[in-house]
Every structure is written in structure tokens, then in C-alpha cells.
N, C-alpha and C positions, 0 to 999 in steps of 0.2 A: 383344401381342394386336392391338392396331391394327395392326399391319405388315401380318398374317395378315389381315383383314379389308379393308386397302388391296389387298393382293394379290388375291383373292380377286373382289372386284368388277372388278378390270382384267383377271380371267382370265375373267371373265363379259360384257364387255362386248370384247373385243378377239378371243377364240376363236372365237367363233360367224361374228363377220364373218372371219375368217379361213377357215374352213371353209366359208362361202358362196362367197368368193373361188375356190376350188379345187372346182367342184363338178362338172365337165365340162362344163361350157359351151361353147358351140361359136357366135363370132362373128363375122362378118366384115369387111371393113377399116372401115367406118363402125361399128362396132361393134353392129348389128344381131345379134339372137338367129337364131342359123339351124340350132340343133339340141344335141345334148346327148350322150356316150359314157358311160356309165353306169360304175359302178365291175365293174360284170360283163361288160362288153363291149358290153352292148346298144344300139346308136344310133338316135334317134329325130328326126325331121323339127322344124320349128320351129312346126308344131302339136301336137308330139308324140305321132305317129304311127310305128310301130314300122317302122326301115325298113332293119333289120338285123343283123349282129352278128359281132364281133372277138371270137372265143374264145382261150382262156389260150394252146393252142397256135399260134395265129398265122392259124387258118382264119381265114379270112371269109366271113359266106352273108350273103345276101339277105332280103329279109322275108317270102317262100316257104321260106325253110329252104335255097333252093340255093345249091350249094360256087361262090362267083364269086370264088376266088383265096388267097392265102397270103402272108402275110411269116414265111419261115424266121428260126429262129434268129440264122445270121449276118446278116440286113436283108436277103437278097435277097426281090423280091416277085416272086411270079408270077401270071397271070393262069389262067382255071378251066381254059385249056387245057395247062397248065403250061410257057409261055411267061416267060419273064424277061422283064418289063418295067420295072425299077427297082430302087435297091438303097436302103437307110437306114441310113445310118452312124453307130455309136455316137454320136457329138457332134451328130448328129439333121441333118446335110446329108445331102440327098435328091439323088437323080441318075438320068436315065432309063433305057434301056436301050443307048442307045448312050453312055451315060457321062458327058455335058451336067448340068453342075449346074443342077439345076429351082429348089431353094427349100432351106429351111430350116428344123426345130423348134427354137426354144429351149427350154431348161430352165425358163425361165417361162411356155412354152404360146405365146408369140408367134410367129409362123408368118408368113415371109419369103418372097418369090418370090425369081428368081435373080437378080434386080437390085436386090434389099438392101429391098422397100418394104416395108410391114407390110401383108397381106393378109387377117390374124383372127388368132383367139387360140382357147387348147383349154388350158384352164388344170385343173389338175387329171386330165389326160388323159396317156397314157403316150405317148411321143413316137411309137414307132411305128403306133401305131392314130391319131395324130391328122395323123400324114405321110398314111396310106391314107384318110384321109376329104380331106383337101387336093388331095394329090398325084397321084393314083392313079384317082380319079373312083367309086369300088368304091360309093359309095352313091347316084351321081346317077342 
């Protein structure tokens, strides 16, 4: 019965920070808060102002609700004129539309430019909506 009771408080005290750690947060290289991707796609500004949104199928609109671009299924992205501008590759390298590697998502939300530095983090974020808020400029 103590096991269950040791257990029990480390799952209370260790889960919740964990689940904070992972909550789409959106920082950049100083580690400054600079916005948030919601577990629905919704992305919001660093006062938290609605300034957009990454739906299931890869749209992206604006925070008028307009269509300003898409990441297809295989990571190509394109822009609202459906121009290829980028592609995002399963292992989350990012490359523009002439083929130049840009950056990088990690699997831990840590988010690289093409010369290896750490430029923010999207922890709890799916790699390719956190390449389109980086990479791609889709919410500046």
C-alpha cells in the first residue's frame, strides 16, 4: 500500500509539470513567450490575441477567417495563391522553395535555423504547424 501511495504523489507532482511543459507554447531564442498553437490549431499572439488558425487538414487562414496557404499531406506548403513555397519533411527539416535548407523542427519542439542555432521552441506543437508559424511567416 505505500508503493501505491509513493506512486501516486510522484504522479501528482511530476504529470501536471509535464503536461505544462508540452502545452504549445511558442518561444523565441531568449526564451521570451511570443504566442501559443492551441491543441485545435488555433494560434494566438503573445497577448493572446487570436491571430489565426492551422486546421486538421493543413489550411491555414488568418484571423479574418482568410485562406493564406496550406501544408499538404506530403509537407509541401503553399501559399493562398497556390504557389509552392516550401516543403517539411517528415524528420521536420524545412526547405524553401528553391530547395535551400531554412531550419529545422525537432521532435522536442526546438526549432533551428539552417545554421544549426536555436531560434525558439513549440513544445507540444505538431511539427508542421510549428515549421508554418517559423518558417513560412503565415502569422506575421
Amino acid at each position: 500500500m505505500k508503493r501505491y501511495a509513493i506512486l501516486a504523489m510522484v504522479l501528482l507532482f511530476f504529470v501536471p509539470a509535464a503536461c505544462l511543459a508540452n502545452d504549445g507554447t511558442l518561444r523565441d531564442a531568449s526564451g521570451a513567450y511570443i504566442g501559443k498553437i492551441e491543441n485545435d490549431g488555433t494560434v494566438r499572439n503573445s497577448g493572446g490575441s487570436y491571430i489565426g488558425k492551422i486546421e486538421n487538414d493543413g489550411t491555414v487562414r488568418n484571423s479574418g477567417g482568410s485562406y493564406i496557404g496550406k501544408i499538404q499531406s506530403d509537407g509541401e506548403v503553399r501559399n493562398s495563391g497556390g504557389s509552392y513555397i516550401g516543403k517539411i519533411h517528415r524528420d521536420g527539416e524545412v526547405r524553401n522553395s528553391g530547395g535551400s535548407y531554412t531550419g529545422k523542427v525537432e521532435n522536442d519542439g526546438t526549432v533551428r535555423n539552417s545554421g544549426g542555432a536555436y531560434i525558439g521552441s513549440a513544445r507540444g506543437v505538431k511539427m508542421e504547424w510549428a515549421a508554418a508559424f517559423f518558417f513560412f511567416d503565415f502569422f506575421k
